[in-house]
C-alpha positions in Angstrom: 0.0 0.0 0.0 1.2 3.3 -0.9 -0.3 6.8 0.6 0.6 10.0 -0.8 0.4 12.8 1.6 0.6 16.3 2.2 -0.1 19.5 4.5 0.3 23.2 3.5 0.1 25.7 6.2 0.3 29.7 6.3 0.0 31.7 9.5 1.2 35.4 10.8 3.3 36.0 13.7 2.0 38.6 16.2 4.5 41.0 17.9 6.5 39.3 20.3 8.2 35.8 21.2 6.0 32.9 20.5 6.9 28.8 20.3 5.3 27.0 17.5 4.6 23.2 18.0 4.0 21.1 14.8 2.5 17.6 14.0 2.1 17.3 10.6 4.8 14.7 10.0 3.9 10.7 9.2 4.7 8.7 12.4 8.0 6.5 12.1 5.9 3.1 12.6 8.4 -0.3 11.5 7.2 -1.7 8.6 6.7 1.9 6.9 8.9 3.5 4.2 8.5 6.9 4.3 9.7 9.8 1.8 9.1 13.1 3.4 9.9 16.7 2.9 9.2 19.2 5.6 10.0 23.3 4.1 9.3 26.3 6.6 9.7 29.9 5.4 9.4 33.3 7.5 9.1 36.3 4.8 10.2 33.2 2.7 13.1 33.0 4.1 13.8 29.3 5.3 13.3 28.6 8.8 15.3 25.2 10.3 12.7 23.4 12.4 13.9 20.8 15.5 12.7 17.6 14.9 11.6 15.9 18.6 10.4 12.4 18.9 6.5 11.6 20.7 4.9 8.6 21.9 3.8 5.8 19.3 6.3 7.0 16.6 5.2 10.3 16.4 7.5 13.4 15.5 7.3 16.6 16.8 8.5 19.8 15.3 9.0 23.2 17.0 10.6 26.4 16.2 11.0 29.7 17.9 10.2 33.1 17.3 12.4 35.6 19.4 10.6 38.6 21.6 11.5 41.3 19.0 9.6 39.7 16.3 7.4 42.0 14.8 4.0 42.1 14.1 2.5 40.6 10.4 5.5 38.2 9.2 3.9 35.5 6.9 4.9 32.2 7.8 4.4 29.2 5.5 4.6 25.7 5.8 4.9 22.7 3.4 5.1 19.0 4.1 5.0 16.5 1.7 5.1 12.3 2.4 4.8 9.4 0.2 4.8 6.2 2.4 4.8 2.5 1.7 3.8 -0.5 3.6 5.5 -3.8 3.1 2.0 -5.1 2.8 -2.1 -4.2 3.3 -1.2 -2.0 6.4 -2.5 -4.6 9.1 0.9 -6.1 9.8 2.6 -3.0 10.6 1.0 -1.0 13.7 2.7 1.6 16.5 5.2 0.2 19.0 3.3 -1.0 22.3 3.9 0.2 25.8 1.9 -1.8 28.5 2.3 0.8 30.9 0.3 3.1 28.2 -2.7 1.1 28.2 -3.0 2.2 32.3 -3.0 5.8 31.1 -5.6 5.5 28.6 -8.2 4.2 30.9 -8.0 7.6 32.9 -10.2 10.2 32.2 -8.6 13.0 30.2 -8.9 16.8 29.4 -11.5 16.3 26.6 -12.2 12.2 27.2 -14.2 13.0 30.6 -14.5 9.1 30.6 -15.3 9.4 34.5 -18.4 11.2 33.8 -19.5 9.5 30.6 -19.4 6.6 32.9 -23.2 6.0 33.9 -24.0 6.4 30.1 -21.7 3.9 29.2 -22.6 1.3 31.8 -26.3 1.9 30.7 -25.8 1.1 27.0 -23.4 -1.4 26.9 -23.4 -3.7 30.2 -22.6 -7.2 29.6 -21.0 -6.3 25.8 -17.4 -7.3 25.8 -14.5 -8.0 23.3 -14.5 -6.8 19.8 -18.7 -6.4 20.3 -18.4 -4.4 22.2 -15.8 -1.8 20.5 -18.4 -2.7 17.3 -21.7 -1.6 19.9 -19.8 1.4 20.8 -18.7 2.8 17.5 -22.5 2.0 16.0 -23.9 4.4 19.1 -21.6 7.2 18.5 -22.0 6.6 14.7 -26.1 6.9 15.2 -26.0 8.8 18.0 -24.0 12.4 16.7 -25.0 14.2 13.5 -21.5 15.3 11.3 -21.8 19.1 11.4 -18.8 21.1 11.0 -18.3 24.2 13.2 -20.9 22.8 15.7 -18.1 22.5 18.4 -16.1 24.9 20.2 -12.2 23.7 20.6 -12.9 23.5 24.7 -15.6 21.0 23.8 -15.3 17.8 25.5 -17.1 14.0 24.9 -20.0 15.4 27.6 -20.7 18.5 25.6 -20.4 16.3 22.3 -23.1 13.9 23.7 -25.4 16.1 24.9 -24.9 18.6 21.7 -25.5 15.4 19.6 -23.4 16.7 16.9 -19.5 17.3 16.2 -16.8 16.9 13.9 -14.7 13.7 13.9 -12.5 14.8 16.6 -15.9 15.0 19.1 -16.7 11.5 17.9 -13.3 10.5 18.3 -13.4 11.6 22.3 -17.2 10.6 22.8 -16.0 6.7 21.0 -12.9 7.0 23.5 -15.1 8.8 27.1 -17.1 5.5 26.1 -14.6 3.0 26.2 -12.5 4.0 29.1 -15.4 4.5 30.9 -16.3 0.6 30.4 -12.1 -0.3 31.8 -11.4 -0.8 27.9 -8.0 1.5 27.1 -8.5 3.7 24.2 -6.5 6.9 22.7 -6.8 9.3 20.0 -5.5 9.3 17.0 -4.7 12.0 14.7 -4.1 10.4 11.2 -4.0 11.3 7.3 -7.3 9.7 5.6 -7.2 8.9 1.8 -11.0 9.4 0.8 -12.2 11.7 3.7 -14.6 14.7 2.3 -14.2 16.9 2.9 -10.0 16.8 3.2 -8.5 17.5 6.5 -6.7 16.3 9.1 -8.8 13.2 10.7 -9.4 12.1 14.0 -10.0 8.2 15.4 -9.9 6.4 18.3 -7.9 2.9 19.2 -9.1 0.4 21.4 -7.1 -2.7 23.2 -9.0 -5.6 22.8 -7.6 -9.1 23.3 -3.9 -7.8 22.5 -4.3 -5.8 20.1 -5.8 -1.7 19.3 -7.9 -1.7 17.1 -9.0 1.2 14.9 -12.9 2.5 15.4 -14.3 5.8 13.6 -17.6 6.9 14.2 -17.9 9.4 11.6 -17.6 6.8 9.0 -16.4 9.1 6.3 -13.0 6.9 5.4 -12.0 3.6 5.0 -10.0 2.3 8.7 -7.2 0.5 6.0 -5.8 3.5 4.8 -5.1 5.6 7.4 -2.1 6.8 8.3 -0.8 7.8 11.8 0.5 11.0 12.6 0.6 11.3 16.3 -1.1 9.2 19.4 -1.7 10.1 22.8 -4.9 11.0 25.2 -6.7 13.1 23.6 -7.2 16.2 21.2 -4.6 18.0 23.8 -1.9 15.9 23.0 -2.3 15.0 19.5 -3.0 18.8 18.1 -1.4 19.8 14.3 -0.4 23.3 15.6 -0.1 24.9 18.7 1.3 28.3 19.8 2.7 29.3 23.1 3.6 33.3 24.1 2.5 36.1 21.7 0.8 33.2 19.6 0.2 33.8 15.8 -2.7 34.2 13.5 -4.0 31.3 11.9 -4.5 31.4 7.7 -6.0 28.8 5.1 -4.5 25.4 5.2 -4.9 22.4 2.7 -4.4 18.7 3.3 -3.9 16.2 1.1 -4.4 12.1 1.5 -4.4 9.7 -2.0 -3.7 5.9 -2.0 -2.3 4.3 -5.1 -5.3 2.0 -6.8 -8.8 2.3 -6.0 -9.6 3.3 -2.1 -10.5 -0.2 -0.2 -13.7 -1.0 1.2 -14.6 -0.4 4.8 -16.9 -2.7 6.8 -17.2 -1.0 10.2 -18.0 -4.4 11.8 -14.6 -5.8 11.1 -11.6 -5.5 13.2 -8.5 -2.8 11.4 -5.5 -2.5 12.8 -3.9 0.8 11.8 -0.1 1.8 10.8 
């Protein structure tokens, strides 16, 4: 399999010293072959990024902007991946910690799996195994509309429920609040999706269930097989494509690109998908 990939990013600084955190980069996952390109320009002016490894494979990028940086410089980013598996995708996943699966039962900053526990217990007692990651996902899939700009950035799996609407990173912390709350681990993923519409950066969840995690998307909108892992962690708060710290900056268009070479494969959301 064979994903072609890519991100382009513009933002402008504001007056003063700010630290820019990137994830755009394809997680370094064994089994992967990955061709990548990452350019950064201030005023278009190259700008050297530092390259930090995260949990799962995941790469980090930051830079620095210095206290006497003015106001209004344009900054532009460009990353560009084609990656190959050395076969469907399913024999190649993220390295496994077992200590990680204790933190993803615990409720997080926007997986408030302690308080989507009576919800959970109500709708799913006695389901277990790969049912009930397959119960779960079919709730969250009927149980949220796909709106874009329903949902603040502060919104959490509570708010998502109750709203009953989101985009996939609300189902992706509602499928996770779930889970957790039912002692299953589960942790977000940020990934690249061949076939999504509209194109962005996509959000899913992974479940461990009898050794393995196992890939779950509510939304529905791209097929489990071709996804491919940028970064891994709790939630939204630790899997972000861009934050700012300090003066901050001002966000401008992006575009994201995902194609897979052939036709896109088919998704039954009742199968078990293990994810790159």
């Amino acid at each position: 399999m064979r994903r072609t990939v890519s991100a382009e990013l513009a933002f402008t600084t504001i007056a003063g010293a700010t630290r820019v955190v990137l994830q755009v980069a394809a997680a370094r996952v064994p089994g992967l072959e990955i061709e990548e390109t990452l350019a950064v320009t201030l005023d278009d002016e190259p700008l050297t990024a530092v390259e930090i490894p995260t949990a799962h494979g995941g790469v980090m990028h930051t830079f620095d902007f210095p206290a006497s940086t003015p106001w209004g410089k344009k900054i532009r980013l460009r990353y560009d991946a084609t990656v190959t598996s050395d076969d469907d995708g399913a024999g190649t996943t993220a390295p496994d910690n077992p200590d990680d699966r204790d933190i993803y039962l615990r409720p997080s900053r926007y997986a408030e799996s302690d308080r989507m526990l009576p919800v959970a217990r109500r709708e799913f007692t006695g389901v277990t195994g790969l049912d009930l990651v397959n119960a779960v996902s079919a709730f969250v899939h009927e149980h949220l509309r796909y709106v874009p700009g329903s949902s603040r950035f502060t919104d959490g799996s509570v708010e998502t429920f109750l709203a009953g609407a989101g985009v996939c990173r609300d189902y992706a912390h509602l499928t996770t609040s779930l889970l957790r709350g039912l002692d299953v681990p589960a942790r977000l993923v940020a990934v690249y999706a061949p076939g999504l519409t509209p194109m962005d950066f996509h959000a899913v969840t992974e479940a461990w269930v009898d050794g393995r995690w196992y890939v779950i998307d509510g939304t529905r909108l791209a097929p489990r097989s071709a996804l491919l892992r940028i970064s891994t962690g709790r939630d939204a708060a630790d899997t972000a494509f861009l934050s700012s710290y300090g003066a901050g900056i001002l966000m401008g268009p992006q575009t994201v690109t995902a194609t897979i070479e052939g036709e896109l494969p088919t998704d039954d959301p009742t199968e078990p998908v293990q994810m790159a």
